[in-house]
C-alpha positions as CSV (number, residue, x, y, z in Angstrom):
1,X,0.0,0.0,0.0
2,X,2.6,2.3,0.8
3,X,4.5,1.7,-2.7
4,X,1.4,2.5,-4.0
5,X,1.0,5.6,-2.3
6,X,3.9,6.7,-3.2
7,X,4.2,5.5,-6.9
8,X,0.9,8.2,-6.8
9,X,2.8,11.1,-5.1
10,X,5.2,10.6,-8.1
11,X,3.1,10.6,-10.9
12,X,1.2,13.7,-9.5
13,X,4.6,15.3,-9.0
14,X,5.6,14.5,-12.7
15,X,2.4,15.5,-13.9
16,X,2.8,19.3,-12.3
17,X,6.3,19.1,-13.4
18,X,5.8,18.1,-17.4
19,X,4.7,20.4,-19.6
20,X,2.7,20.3,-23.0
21,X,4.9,21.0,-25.6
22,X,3.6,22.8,-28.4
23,X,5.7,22.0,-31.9
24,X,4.5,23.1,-35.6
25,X,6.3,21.8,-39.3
26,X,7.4,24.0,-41.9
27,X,8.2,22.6,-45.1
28,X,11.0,25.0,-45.4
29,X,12.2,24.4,-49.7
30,X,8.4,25.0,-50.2
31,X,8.5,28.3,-48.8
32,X,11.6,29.0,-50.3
33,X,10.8,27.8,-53.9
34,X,7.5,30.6,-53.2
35,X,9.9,33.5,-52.4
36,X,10.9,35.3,-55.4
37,X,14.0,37.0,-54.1
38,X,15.3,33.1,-53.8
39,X,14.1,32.3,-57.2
40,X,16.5,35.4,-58.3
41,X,19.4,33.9,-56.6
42,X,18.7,30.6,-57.6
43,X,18.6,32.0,-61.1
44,X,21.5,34.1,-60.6
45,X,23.3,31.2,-59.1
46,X,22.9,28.8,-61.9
47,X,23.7,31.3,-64.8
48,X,27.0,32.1,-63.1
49,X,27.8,28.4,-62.6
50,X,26.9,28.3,-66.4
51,X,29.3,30.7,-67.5
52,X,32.0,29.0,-65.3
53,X,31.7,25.8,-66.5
54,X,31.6,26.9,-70.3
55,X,34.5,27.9,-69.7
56,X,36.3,25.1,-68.3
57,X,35.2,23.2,-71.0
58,X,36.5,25.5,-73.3
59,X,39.7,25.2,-71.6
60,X,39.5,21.2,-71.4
61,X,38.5,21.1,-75.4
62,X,41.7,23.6,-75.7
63,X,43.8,20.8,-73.5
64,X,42.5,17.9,-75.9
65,X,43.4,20.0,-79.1
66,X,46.8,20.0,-78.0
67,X,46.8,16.7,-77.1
68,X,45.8,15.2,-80.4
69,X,48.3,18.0,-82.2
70,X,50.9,16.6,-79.6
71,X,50.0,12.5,-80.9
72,X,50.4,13.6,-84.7
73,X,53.4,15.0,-84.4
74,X,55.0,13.0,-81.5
75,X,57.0,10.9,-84.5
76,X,58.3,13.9,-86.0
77,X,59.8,15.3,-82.2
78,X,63.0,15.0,-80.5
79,X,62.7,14.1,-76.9
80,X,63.4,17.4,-75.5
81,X,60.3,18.7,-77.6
82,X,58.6,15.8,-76.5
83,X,59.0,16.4,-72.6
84,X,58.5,20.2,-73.2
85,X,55.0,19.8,-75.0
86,X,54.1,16.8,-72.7
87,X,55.1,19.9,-69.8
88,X,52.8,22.3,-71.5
89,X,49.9,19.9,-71.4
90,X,50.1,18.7,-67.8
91,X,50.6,22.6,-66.9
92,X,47.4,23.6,-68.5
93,X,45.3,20.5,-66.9
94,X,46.7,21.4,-63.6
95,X,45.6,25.1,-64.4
96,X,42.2,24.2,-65.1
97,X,41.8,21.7,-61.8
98,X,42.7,24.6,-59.7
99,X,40.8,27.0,-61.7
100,X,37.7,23.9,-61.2
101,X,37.9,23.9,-57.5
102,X,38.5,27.7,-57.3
103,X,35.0,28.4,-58.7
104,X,33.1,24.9,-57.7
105,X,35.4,23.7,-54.3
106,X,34.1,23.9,-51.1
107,X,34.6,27.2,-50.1
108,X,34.6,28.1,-53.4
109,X,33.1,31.1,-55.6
110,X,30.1,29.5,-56.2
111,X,29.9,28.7,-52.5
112,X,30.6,31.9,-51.7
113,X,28.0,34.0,-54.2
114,X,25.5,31.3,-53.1
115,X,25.9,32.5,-49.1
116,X,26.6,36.8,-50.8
117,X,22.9,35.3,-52.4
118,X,20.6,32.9,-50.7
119,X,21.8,33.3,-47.1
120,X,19.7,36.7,-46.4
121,X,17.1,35.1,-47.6
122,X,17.4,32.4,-45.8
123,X,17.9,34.8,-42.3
124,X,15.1,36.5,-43.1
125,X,12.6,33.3,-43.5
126,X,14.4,31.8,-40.2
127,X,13.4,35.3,-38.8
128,X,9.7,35.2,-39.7
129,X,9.5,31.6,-38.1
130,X,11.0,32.7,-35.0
131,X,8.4,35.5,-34.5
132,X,6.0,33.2,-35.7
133,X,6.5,30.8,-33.3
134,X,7.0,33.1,-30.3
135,X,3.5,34.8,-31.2
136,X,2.1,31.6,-30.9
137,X,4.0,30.5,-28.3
138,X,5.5,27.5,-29.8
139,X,8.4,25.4,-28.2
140,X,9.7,23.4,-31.6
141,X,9.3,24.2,-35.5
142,X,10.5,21.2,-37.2
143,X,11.6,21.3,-41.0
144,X,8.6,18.6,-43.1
145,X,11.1,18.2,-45.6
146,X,14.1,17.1,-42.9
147,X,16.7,18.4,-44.5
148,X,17.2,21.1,-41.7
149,X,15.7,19.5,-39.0
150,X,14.8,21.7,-36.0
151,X,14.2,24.8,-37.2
152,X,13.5,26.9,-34.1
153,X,13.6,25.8,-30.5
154,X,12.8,27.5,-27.4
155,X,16.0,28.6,-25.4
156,X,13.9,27.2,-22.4
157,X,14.7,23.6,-23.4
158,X,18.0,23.7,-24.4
159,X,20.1,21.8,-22.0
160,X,23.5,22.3,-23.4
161,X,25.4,23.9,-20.5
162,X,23.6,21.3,-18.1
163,X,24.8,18.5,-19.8
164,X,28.3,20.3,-19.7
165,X,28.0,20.8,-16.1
166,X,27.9,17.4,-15.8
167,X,30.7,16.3,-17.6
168,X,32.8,19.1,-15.5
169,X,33.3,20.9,-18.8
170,X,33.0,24.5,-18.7
């Protein structure tokens, strides 16, 4: 009886304790795909990765036109002319890799124009949600499509320095 008793006193004390948390779903490539000032960087984006890549092609057809030129006459070279050409080519490629991962790499221009670009319009919509969610007094906003995941979450349940605490990490 008294386990019982107490089991009760737990669950009422859990109860108080627990709050409803209220979450909503935004499916957030929907909304953008609706904006128009990400449709123009979108647009803007793929027309100067367009331009870029033309013209690393260019450079790659020049390459193979140099190479073929190279094959026909390889019989009539001497081996000095032979090692400089071969020189020549391999400079050129190694030109146009860099040149590649310049514009396309990582943290490259096109990574770069895209955050100059798409990244206030991303801050802005993240702003919107925000308000949106404080207004209504939401604890989570979660992203339908996944690929962000939590989009906004209420400072109150963020646990991060607790869970710090108890690893004696400051």
């Amino acid at each position: 009886m008294k386990k019982i008793l107490i089991l009760i006193a737990f669950a009422a004390l859990t109860a108080f304790d627990m709050e409803a948390q209220r979450f909503a779903v935004v499916d957030i490539e929907y909304v953008l795909n609706k904006m128009p000032e990400y449709e123009e960087a979108q647009t803007r984006l793929d027309q100067q990765a367009a331009v870029w890549r033309q013209e690393i092609a260019q450079r790659y057809d020049e390459i193979k036109g140099m190479y073929n030129k190279y094959q026909a006459e390889q019989v009539l070279l001497s081996d000095t002319e032979k090692t400089e050409r071969e020189d020549q080519i391999v400079d050129k490629e190694r030109i146009v890799r860099e040149m590649q991962k310049q514009k396309f790499g990582a943290e490259g221009e096109l990574f770069q124009l895209r955050q100059e670009l798409v990244a206030p319009v991303q801050d802005r919509l993240y702003s919107v949600i925000e308000d949106y969610a404080s207004q209504r007094g939401l604890d989570f906003i979660f992203d339908k499509g996944g690929s962000v995941g939590i989009i906004f979450a209420n400072p109150e349940y963020d646990k991060t320095d607790e869970i710090l605490t108890r690893l004696k990490i400051k």
